[in-house]
C-alpha atoms as one frame of an Amber mdcrd trajectory, in Angstrom:
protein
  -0.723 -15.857  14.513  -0.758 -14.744  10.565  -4.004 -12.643  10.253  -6.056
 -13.506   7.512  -5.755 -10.796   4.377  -8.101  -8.787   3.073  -9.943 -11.109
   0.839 -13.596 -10.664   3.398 -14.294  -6.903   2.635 -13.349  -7.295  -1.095
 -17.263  -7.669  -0.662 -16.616  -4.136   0.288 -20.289  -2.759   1.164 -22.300
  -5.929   0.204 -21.446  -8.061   3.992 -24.921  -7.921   5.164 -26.358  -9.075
   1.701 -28.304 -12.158   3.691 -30.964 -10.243   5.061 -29.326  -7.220   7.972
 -29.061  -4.659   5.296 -31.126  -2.143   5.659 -29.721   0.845   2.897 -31.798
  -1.968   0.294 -35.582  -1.082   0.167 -38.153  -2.263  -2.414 -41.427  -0.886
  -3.311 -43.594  -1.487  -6.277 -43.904   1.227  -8.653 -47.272   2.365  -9.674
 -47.661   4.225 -13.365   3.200   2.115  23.011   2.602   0.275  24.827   6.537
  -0.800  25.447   7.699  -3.782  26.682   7.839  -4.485  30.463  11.715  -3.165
  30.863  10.745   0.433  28.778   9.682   3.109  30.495   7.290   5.846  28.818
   6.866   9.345  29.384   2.843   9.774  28.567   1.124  13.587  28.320  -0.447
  13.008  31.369   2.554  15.225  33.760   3.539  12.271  35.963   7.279  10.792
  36.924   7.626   7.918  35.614   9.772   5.036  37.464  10.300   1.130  36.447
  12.400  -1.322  38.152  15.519  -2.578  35.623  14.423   0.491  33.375  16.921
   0.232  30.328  15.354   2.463  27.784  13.243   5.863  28.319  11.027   6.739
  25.361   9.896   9.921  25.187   6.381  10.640  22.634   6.060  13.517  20.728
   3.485  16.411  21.605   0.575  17.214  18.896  -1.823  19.920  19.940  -5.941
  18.234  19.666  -7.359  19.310  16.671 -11.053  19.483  15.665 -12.927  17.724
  13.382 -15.240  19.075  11.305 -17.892  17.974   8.980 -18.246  19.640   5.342
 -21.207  22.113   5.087 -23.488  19.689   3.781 -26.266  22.535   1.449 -29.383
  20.113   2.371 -31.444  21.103  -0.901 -34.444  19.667  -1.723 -33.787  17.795
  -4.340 -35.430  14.967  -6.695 -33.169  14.105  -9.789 -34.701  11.301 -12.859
 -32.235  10.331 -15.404 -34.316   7.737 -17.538 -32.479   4.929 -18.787 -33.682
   5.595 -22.529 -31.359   8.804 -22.794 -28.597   7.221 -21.613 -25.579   6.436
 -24.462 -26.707   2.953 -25.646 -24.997   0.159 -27.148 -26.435  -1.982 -29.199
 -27.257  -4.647 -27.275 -29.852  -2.343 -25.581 -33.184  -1.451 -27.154 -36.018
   0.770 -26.133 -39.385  -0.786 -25.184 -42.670   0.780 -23.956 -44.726  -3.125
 -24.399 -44.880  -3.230 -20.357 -46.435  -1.027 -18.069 -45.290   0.587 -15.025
 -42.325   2.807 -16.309 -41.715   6.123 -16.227 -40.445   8.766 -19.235 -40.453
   7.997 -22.914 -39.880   4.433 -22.485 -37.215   1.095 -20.881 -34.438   0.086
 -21.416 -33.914  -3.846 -22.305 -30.471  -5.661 -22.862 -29.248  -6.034 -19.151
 -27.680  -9.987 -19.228 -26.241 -11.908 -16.106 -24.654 -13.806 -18.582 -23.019
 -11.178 -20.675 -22.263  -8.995 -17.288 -22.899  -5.567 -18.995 -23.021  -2.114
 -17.518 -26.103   0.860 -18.064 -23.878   3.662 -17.151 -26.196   7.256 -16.125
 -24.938  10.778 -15.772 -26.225  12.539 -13.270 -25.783  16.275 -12.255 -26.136
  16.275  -8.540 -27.614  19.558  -7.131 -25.590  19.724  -4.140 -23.685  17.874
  -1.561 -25.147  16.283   0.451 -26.753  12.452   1.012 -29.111  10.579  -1.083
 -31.243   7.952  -1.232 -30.371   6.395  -5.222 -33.083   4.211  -6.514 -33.087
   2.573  -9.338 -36.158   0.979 -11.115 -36.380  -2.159 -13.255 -38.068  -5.406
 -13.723 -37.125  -8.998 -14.075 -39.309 -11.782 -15.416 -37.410 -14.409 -13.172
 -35.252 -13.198 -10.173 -32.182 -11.202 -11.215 -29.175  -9.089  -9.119 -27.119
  -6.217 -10.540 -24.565  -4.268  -8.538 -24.538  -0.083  -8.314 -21.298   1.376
  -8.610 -21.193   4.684  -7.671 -18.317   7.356  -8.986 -16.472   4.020  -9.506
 -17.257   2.352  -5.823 -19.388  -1.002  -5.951 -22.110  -0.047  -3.228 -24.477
  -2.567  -3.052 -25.793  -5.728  -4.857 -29.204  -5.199  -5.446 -31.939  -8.271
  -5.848 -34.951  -7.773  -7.782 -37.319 -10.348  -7.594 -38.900 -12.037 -10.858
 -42.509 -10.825 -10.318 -42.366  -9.013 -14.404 -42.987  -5.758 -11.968 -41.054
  -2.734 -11.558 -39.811  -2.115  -8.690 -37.521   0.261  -6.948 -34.405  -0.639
  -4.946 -33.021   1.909  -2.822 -29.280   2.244  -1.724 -29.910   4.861   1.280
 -27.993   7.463   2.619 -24.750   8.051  -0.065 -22.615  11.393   0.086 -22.344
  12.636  -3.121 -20.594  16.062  -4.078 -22.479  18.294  -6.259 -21.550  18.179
  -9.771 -21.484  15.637 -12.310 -21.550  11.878 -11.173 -21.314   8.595 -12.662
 -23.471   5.674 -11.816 -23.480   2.177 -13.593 -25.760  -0.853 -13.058 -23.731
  -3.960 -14.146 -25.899  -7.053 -14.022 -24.647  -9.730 -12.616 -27.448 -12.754
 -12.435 -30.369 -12.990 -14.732 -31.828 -10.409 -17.221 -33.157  -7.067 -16.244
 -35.334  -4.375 -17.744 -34.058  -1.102 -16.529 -36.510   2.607 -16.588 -34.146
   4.756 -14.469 -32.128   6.379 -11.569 -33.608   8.049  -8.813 -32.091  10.460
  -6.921 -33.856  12.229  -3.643 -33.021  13.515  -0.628 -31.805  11.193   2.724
 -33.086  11.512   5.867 -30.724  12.739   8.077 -29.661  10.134  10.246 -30.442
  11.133  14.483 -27.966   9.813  17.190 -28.781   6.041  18.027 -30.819   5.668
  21.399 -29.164   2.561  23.232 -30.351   0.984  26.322 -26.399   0.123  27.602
 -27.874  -2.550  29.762 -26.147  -5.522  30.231 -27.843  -9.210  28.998 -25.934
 -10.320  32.368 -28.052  -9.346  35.120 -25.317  -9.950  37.297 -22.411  -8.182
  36.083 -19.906  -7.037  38.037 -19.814  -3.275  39.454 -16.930  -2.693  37.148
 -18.392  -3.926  34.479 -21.455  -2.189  34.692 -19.694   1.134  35.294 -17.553
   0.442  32.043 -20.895  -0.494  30.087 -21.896   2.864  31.190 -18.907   5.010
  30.179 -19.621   3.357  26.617 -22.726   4.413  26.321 -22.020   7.820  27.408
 -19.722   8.358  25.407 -21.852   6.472  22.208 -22.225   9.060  19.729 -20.166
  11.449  20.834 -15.687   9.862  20.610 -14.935   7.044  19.155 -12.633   4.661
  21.743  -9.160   4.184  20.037  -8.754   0.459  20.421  -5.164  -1.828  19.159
  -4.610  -5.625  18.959  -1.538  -6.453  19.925   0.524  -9.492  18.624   1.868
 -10.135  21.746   2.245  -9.196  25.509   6.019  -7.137  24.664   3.361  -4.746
  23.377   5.408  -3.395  20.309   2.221  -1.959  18.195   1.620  -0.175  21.220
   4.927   1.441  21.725   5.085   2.532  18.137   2.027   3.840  18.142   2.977
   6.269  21.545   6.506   6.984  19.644   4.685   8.496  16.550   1.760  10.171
  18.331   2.523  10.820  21.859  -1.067   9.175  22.555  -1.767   5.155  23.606
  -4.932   3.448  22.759  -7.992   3.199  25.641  -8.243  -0.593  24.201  -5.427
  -3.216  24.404  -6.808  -5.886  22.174  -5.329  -9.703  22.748  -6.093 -13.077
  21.681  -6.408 -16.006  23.983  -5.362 -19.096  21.044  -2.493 -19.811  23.267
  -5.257 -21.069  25.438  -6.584 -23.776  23.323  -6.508 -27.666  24.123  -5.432
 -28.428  20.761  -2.268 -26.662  20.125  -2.124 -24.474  22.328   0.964 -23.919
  24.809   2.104 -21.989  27.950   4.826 -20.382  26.415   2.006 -18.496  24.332
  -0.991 -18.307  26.946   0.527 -15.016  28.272  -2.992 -12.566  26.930  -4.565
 -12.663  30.788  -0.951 -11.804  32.224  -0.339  -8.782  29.873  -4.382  -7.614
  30.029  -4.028  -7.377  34.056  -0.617  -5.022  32.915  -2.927  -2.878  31.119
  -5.904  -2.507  33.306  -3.497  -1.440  36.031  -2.670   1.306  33.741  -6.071
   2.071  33.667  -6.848   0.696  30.430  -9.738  -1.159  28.638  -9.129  -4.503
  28.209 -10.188  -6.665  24.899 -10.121 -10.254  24.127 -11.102 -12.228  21.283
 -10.272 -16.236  20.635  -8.293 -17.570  17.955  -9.862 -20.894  18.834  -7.826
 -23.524  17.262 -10.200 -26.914  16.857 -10.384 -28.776  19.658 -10.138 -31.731
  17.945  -8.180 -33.502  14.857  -5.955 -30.657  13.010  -4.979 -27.407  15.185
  -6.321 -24.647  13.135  -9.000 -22.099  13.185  -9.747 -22.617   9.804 -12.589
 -24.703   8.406 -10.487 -25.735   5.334  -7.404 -26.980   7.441  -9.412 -28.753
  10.295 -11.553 -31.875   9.770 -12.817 -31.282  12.895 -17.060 -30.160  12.445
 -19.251 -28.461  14.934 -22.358 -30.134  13.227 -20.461 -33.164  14.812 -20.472
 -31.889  18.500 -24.280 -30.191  18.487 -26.596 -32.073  21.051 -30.288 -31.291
  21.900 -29.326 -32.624  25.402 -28.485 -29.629  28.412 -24.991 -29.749  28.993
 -24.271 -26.118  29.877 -24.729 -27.150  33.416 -23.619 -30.626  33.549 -19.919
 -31.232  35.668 -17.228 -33.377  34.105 -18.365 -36.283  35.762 -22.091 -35.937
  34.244 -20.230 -35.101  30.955 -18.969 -38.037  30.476 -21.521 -40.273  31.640
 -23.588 -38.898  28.742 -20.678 -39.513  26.176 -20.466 -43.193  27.696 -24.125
 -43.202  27.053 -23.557 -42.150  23.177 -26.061 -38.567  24.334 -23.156 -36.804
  22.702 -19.936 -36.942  21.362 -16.288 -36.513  21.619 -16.592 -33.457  19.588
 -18.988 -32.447  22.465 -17.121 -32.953  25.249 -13.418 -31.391  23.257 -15.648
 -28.332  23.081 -16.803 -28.131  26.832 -12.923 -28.658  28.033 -11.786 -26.002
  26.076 -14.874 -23.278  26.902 -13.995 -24.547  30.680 -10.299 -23.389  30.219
 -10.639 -20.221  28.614 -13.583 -19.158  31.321 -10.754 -20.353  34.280  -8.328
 -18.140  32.375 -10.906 -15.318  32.335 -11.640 -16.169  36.082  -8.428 -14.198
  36.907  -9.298 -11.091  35.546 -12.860 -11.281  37.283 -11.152 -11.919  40.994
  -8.691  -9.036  39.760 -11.968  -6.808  39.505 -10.829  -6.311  35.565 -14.199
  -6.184  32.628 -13.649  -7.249  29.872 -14.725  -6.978  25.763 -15.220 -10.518
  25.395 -15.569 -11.201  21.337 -15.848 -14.795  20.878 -16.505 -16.692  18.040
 -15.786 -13.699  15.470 -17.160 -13.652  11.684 -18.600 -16.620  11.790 -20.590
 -16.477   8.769 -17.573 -16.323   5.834 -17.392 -19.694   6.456 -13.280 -19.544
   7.352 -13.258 -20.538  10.793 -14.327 -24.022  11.985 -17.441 -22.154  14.112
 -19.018 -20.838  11.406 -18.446 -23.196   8.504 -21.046 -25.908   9.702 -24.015
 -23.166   9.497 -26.211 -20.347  11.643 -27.907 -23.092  13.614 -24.930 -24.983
  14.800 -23.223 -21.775  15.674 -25.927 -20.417  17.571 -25.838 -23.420  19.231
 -22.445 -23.211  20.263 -23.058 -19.306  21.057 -25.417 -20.305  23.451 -23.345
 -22.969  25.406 -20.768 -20.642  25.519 -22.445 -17.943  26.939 -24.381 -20.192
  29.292 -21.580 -21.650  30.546 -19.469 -19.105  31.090 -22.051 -16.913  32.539
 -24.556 -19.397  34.913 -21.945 -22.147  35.376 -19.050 -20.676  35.680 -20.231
 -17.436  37.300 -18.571 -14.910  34.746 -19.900 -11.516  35.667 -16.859  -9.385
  33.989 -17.707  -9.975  30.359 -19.530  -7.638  27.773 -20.164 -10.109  25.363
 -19.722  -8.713  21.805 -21.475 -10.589  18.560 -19.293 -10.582  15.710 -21.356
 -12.855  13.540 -21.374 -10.422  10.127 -24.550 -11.663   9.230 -28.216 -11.229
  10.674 -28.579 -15.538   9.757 -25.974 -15.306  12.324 -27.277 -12.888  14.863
 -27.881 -14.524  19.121 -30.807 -13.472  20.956 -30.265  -9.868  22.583 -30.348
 -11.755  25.347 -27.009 -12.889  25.026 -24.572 -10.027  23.560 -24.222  -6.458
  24.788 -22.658  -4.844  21.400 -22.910  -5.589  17.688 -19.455  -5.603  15.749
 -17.924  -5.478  12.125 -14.675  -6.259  11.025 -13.899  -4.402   7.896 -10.903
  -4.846   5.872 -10.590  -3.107   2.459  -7.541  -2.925   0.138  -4.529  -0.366
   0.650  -5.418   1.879  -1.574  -9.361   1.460  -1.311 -11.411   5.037   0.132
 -12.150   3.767   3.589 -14.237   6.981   4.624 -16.373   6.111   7.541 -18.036
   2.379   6.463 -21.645   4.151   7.591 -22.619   1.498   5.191 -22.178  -1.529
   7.710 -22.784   0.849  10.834 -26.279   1.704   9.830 -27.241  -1.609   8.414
 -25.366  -2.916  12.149 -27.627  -0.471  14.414 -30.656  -1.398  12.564 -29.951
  -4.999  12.998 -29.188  -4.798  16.690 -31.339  -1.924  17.611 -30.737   0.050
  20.845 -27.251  -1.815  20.965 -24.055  -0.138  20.753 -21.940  -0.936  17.289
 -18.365  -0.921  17.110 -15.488  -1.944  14.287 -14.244  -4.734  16.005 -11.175
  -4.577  13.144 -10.333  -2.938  10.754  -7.355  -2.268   7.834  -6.888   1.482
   8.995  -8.774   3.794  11.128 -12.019   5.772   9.386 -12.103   8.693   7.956
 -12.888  11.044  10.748 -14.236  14.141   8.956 -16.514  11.413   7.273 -17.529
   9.970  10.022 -18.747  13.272  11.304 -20.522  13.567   8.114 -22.318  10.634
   7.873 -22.894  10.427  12.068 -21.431   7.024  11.898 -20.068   7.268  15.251
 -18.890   4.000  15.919 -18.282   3.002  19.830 -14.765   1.910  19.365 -12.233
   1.107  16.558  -9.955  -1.983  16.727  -6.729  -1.855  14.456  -5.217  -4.936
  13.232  -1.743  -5.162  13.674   1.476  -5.821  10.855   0.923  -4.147   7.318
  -2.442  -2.629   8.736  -0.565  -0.798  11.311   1.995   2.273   9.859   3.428
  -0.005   7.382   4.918   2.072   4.762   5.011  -0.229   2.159   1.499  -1.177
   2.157   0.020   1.880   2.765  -2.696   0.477   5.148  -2.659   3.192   7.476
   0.264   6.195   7.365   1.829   7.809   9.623  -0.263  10.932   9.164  -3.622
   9.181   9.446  -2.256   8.059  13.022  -1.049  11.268  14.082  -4.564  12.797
  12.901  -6.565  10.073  14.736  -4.824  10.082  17.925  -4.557  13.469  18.316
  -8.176  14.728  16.940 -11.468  15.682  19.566 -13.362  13.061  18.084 -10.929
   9.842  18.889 -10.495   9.255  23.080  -6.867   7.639  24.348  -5.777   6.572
  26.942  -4.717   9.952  28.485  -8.038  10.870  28.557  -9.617   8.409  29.170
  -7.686   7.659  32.682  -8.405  11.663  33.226 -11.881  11.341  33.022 -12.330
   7.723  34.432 -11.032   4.495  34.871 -12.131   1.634  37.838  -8.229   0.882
  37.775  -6.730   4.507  37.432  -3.142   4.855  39.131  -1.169   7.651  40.242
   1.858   6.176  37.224   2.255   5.818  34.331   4.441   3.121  34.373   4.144
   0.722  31.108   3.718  -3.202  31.386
């Protein structure tokens, strides 16, 4: 399946702009794997044997290096640069008519309509993070986005109350020196008094519960909830989707670095009613593979529509979820009792499309449960962009469907091996707690953008879910590790996307060297070391599916 590009974290920082964000505060201001015939030679010393072997790859060997975070100085620090000594054009003036500011005066002339930049100078003390405020006013409400050494950050709101107020981008890494900030406004007029610069908090390790919403989950899959939360805060889980069960990312990946991912991620849209096929619905075959090798497995859902146009796309389907949503209880209901309330006109074709296909893909799922396999279960991913069909019909309908899914799957069906992960990119998006064990972002940013560690999205993430765990459920190319350190964004697992993203020289997504680094650093686990230290499915091989 083509991937979608890039085009969702052009947003770059601003994803959670409908209410999750927490780095926005106001306050009023007061005066390889290889395919099934290859054979791999792993680091972990084992023979390794395959029936109709035709090819032995052998991975290179990288000694584990360690990651370390730049001496951060941790001065106290408080820096004002007042808007009034900036270099002004002349659509700005200086006005002191309205009270509240600060210095010599404010500055007026910021125009939504005209899109124009205030940009400050600031001589930062030292490196290390800050909170940056800046303070204006708007008569009516008005946003404005801070750009930060050239980076967009954040989109900032300020409401139309004729206050000033401060808005407060938390927790940035800035070096010490001189730095450029601007304030382009982008809707509505502001009245700017300055930039604020103080010192961060320094963020503490998250405290997560790592208990299940399924009460009865499987021993496996408690055990593997566990290792995830042991290991939260301390390695991030390598993690790879694959674009098919001949595993190809995955033997690449082992030929460059000598290492193989913990996570095998796989899609089940071969699985769908509507256009899907057998030929394709291989992702439960090739997941038992890898949990035999002792590895995590993943799965997300490409669902294609169940009805009218086979697509996951909202703009290519004219199939609608608002069309299927019923206030009647179906998650229980058997076919028979299904379709005696469609006779009835309770609900609708749409309805009943959606219950075959949820049925299927938790009897595909079934086999991995009897096989003793857990799985990361990421349904119904980034719902709130509006691409795919789930999403595009709004936060109620897809909680609805969130919660006949998981109902289904779980009471009906008797699915004990998921960890259900939320995916929804938006807290009007976010499921009861009740319902999802981890909290995920995808994160795609252009080749040549500065990925560093997103801490962004991961703290605005952990403050939405609380004592969850937060992973990158995808992303263009693997974080900054020496960043991530830094800014103790230690997400639980990373999930690369496969073709340009992954060691595609002419997109520069992801290098070769950013591989070798990741794979072969103390802060990234594999799959050697993971099946060293433990694994419910650990064999004495390691003989490749």
């Amino acid at each position: 399946m083509k991937r979608i590009g890039a085009a969702f974290l052009s947003l770059l920082c601003f994803f959670f702009l409908t209410g999750c964000r927490n780095i926005q505060q106001y306050a009023e201001v007061q005066p390889s794997v290889a395919p099934s015939e290859t054979t791999v030679e792993t680091t972990t010393p084992t023979t390794v044997t395959a029936a109709a072997s035709t090819t032995t790859i052998k991975g290179p060997s990288y000694p584990q290096e360690t990651i370390q975070s730049p001496v951060s100085m941790e001065m106290p620090a408080e820096v004002r640069v007042q808007a009034e000594d900036c270099r002004l054009s002349e659509v700005f003036t200086v006005e002191h008519a309205r009270s509240g500011y600060t210095g010599s005066g404010y500055v007026t002339g910021l125009s939504g309509s005209l899109q124009n930049t205030l940009l400050f100078t600031v001589s930062v003390p030292s490196s290390q993070h800050y909170d940056i405020s800046v303070i204006m006013a708007a008569d009516s409400e008005a946003a404005c986005v801070m750009t930060i050494e050239g980076t967009p950050y954040d989109t900032l709101s300020i409401p139309g109350t004729g206050k000033f107020v401060q808005a407060t981008v938390k927790n940035v890494y800035l070096e010490a020196g001189t730095r450029t900030i601007t304030i382009q406004q982008t809707n509505g007029d502001g009245l700017i008094d300055c930039i604020l610069l103080q010192n961060a908090e320094t963020p503490t390790k998250p405290t997560v519960a790592g208990t299940l919403c399924d009460a009865n989950a499987t021993e496996e899959t408690k055990q593997l909830m566990q290792f995830l939360t042991e290991q939260y805060g301390n390695k991030i889980l390598s993690g790879q989707y694959v674009s098919s069960a001949e595993n190809t990312e995955l033997t690449q990946i082992y030929q460059i670095t000598g290492q193989l991912p913990v996570i095998r991620f796989a899609d089940l849209y071969g699985y769908s009613g509507n256009g899907g096929s057998p030929t394709e619905a291989d992702a439960i075959d090739s997941s038992l593979d890898w949990a035999e090798q002792g590895g995590i497995v993943g799965l997300m859902w490409h669902w294609n529509a169940p009805m009218g146009t086979a697509s996951v796309y909202s703009e290519e389907t004219d199939f609608s979820l608002a069309n299927a949503v019923t206030t009647a209880d179906i998650a229980h209901c058997n076919r028979y009792e299904l379709q005696q309330l469609r006779n009835a006109g309770t609900i609708s074709a749409e309805c009943i499309a959606l219950m075959e296909d949820i049925d299927a893909a938790a009897e595909a799922l079934k086999i991995l449960q009897d096989a003793g396999v857990p799985v990361l279960w990421r349904p119904l991913q980034e719902a709130s962009n509006g691409w795919f069909w789930w999403g595009a019909s709004g936060s109620e309908a897809y909680q609805w469907l969130w919660n006949l899914m998981y109902t289904r799957m779980v009471e009906y069906h008797q699915l004990h091996n998921l960890i259900w992960i939320w995916n929804g990119q938006s807290a009007a998006y976010l499921v009861p707690e009740t319902q999802y064990d981890i909290a995920a972002a995808d994160i795609y940013l252009d080749a040549d953008a500065d990925y560093g560690s997103r801490y962004e999205q991961f703290f605005a993430l952990q403050e939405l879910a609380g004592n969850k765990l937060v992973a990158l459920s995808e992303c263009s190319t693997i974080p900054n590790l020496t960043d991530v350190l830094r800014d103790k964004a230690m997400w639980s697992f990373f999930g690369l996307w496969y073709g340009e993203y992954l060691m595609d020289e002419t997109t520069g997504y992801t290098t070769r060297e950013q591989m070798i680094a990741a794979y072969n650093s103390d802060l990234v686990m594999t799959l050697s070391e993971y099946r060293a230290w433990y694994a419910p499915k650990q064999t004495t091989d390691t003989t490749v599916p």
